[in-house]
C-alpha positions in Angstrom: -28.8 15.6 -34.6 -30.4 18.6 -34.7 -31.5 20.6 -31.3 -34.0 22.7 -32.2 -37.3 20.2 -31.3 -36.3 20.5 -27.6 -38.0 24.2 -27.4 -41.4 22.8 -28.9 -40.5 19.8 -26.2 -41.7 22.0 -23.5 -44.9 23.2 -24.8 -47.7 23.1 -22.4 -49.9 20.5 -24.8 -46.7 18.2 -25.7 -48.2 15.6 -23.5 -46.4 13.4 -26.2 -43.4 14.4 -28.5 -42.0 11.9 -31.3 -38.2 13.1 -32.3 -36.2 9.9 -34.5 -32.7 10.3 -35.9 -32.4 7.6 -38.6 -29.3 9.0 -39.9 -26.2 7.8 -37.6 -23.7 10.1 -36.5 -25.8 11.6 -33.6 -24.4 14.3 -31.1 -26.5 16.8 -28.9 -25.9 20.0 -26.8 -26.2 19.3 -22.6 -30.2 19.6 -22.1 -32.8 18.9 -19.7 -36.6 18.9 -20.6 -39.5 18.8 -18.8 -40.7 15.9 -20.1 -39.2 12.5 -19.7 -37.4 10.4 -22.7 -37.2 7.3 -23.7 -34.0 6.3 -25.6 -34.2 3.6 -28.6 -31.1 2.1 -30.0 -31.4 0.0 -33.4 -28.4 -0.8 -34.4 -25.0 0.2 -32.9 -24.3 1.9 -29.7 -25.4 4.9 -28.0 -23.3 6.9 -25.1 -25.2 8.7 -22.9 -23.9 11.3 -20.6 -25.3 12.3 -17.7 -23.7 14.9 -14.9 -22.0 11.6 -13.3 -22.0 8.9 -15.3 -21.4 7.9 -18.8 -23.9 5.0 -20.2 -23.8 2.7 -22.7 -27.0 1.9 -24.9 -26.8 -0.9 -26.8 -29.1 -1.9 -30.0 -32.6 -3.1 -29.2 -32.5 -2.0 -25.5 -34.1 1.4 -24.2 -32.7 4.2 -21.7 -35.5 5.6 -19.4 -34.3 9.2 -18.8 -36.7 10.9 -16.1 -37.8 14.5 -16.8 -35.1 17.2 -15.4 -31.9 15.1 -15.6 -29.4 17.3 -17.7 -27.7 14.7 -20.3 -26.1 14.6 -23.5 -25.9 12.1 -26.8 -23.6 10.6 -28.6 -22.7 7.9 -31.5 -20.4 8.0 -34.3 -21.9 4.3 -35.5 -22.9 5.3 -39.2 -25.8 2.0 -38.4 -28.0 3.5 -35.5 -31.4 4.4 -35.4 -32.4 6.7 -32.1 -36.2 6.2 -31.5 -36.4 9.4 -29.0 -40.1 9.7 -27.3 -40.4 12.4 -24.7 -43.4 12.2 -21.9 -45.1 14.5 -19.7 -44.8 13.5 -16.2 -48.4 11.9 -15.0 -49.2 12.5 -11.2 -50.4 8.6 -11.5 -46.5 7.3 -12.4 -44.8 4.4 -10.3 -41.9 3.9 -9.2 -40.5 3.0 -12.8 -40.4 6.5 -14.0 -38.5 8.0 -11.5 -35.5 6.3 -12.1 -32.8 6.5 -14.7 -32.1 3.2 -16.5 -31.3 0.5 -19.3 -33.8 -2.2 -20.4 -33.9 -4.8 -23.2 -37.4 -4.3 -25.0 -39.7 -7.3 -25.1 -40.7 -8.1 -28.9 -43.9 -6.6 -28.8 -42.6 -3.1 -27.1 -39.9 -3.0 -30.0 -42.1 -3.3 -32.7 -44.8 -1.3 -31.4 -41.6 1.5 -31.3 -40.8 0.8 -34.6 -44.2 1.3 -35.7 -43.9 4.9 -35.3 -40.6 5.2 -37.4 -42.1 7.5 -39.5 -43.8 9.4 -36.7 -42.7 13.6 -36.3 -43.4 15.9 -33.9 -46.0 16.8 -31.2 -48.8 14.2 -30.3 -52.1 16.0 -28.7 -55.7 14.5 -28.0 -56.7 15.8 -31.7 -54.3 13.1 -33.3 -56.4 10.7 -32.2 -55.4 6.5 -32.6 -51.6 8.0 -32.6 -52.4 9.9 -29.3 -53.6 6.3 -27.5 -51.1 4.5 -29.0 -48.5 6.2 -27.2 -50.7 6.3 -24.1 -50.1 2.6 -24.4 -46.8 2.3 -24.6 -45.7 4.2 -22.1 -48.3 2.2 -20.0 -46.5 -1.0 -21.0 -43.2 0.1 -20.1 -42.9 -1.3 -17.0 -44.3 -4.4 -16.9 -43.2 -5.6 -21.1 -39.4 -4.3 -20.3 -37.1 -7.5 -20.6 -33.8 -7.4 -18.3 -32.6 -10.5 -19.8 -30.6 -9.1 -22.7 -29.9 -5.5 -20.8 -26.5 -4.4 -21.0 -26.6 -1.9 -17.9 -23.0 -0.8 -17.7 -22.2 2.8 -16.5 -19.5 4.7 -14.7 -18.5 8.1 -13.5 -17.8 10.5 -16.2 -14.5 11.9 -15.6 -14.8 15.4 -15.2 -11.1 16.1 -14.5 -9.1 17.2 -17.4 -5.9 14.6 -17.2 -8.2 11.9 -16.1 -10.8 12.5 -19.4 -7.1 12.5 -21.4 -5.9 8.9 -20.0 -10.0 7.7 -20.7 -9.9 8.4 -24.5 -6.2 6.9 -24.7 -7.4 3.9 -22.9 -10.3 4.1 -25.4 -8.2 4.3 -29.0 -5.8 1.7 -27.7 -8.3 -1.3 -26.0 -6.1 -3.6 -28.4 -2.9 -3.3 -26.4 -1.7 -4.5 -22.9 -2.9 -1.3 -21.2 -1.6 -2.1 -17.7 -1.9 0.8 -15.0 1.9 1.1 -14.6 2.2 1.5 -18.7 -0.5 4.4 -19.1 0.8 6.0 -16.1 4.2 6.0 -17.5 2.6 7.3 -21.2 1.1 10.8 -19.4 4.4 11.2 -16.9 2.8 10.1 -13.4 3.6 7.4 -10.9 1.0 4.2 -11.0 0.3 4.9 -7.2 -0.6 8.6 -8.0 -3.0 7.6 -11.4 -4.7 4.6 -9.4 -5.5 7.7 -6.5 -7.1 9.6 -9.4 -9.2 7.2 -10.5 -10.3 5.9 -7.0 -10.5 9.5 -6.0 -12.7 11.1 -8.6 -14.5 8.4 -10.4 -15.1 6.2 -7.1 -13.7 3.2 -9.0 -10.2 0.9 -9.9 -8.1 1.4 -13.1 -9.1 -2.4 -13.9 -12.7 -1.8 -13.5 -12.6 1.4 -15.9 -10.5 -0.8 -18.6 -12.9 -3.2 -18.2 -15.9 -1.8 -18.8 -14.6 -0.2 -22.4 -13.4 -3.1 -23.3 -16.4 -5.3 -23.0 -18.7 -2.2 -24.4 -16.7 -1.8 -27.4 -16.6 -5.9 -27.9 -20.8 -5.5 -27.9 -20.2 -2.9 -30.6 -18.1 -5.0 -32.5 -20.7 -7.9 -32.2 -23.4 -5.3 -33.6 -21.2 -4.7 -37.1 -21.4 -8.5 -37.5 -17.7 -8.7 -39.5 -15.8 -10.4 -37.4 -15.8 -14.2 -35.4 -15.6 -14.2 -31.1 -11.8 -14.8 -31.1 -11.1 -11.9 -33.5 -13.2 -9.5 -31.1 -11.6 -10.5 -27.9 -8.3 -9.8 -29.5 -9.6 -6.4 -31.0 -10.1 -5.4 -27.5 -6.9 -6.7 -25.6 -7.9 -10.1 -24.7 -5.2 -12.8 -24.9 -7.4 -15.7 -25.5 -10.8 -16.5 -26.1 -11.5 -18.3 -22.6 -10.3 -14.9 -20.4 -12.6 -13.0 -22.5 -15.5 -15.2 -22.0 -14.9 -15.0 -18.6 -14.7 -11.6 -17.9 -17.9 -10.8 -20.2 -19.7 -13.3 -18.3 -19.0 -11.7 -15.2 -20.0 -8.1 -16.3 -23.6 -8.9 -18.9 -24.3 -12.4 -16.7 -23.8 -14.2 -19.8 -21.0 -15.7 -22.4 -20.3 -13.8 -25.4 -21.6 -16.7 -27.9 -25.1 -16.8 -26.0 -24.9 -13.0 -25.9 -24.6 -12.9 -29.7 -27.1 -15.5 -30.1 -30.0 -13.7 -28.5 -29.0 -10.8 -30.6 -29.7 -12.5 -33.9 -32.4 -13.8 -32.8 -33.7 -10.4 -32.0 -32.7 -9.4 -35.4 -34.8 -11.8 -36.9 -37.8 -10.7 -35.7 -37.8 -7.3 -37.9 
């Protein structure tokens, strides 16, 4: 993803600015703008760093990223499509864009992003019917955002260097049995001294953390549409197909197979 649009980002008459990466394979320097963004995933999903947390943007949701908040953008899903629309702040705002979130789209915001796919660049007054139809959607945005399929699931980045080591291992090896004891014995340490280090500096259990990947990478799984619900709870170190219903239920609020239905149906709608 190239950089260089977040210098004409900050110009005084950007009251609207139109950046998409339809390419895949998108990675971007730490920045902070002046302007807020709005984050579009179609297809794949996004990771989204921010100073403390690392979040996980999933196809047809959105990421509200309020103006100042230093953050950084990744995906190495060949599939994506980034939609990224950056706002001036309006002294008028609610409550809505001062905070940093995930939201499913409702089908008319979606396509009314997708009807600017081939959109480029800064958006004044003088571009007229473009100009108000931004207006408009950022007007929407708080009352046409749908929470129903949102997949809000975030956690502490870990800053420290052996922790952010034991985090990618967990990462290329969700498929195993990847108890604390056994990945505290892979990097040398005692399980009482790894468990301190996660409670410590990312304010959260070993189990937690695990769980989190795993369900995130079973959503991306889902998303490349190759393989059948028992297949993906066994790519990401589920024993059965019950305990991995069960756990995805308890972190998106609904099963896997309802989960995957709503996405289809989304898909449908293009």
């Amino acid at each position: 993803m190239n950089n260089s649009h977040f210098k004409a980002v900050e110009e005084e008459d950007a009251e609207f600015y139109v950046f998409h990466v339809l390419t895949g394979n998108i990675k971007t320097d730490i920045h902070n703008h002046s302007s807020a963004q709005l984050v579009y995933a179609e297809g794949g999903i996004v990771h989204i760093f921010t100073e403390l947390k690392h979040w996980y943007l999933p196809a047809r949701c959105f990421m509200w990223i309020p103006a100042g908040i230093p953050h950084y953008i990744f995906t190495s899903s060949p599939k994506v499509d980034l939609y990224n629309f950056y706002f001036k702040k309006d002294s008028e705002e609610n409550g809505f864009f001062d905070e940093i979130n995930i939201y499913s789209v409702s089908h008319l915001l979606r396509e009314m992003i997708l009807y600017t796919k081939d959109w480029d660049g800064k958006i004044t007054k003088n571009d007229g019917s473009k100009y108000y139809f931004l207006k408009a959607l950022k007007g929407i945005l708080p009352e046409k955002r749908d929470k129903k399929l949102a997949f809000p699931v975030q956690h502490p980045f870990p800053k420290d260097e052996m922790l952010l080591r034991v985090a990618k291992y967990i990462h290329a090896n969700l498929e195993k049995n990847l108890t604390i004891e056994s990945t505290a014995k892979e990097f040398g340490m005692s399980t009482r001294t790894l468990s301190r280090k996660f409670k410590e500096i990312l304010g959260m259990n070993y189990v937690r953390f695990l769980r989190a990947l795993r369900i995130t990478r079973s959503l991306e799984l889902m998303l490349e549409g190759k393989y059948n619900m028992y297949e993906i709870a066994m790519m990401v170190g589920y024993n059965s197909l019950s305990s991995f219903s069960t756990i995805f239920k308890k972190v998106i609020g609904i099963p896997p197979t309802e989960y995957q239905q709503k996405l289809k149906g989304e898909g449908g709608r293009n």
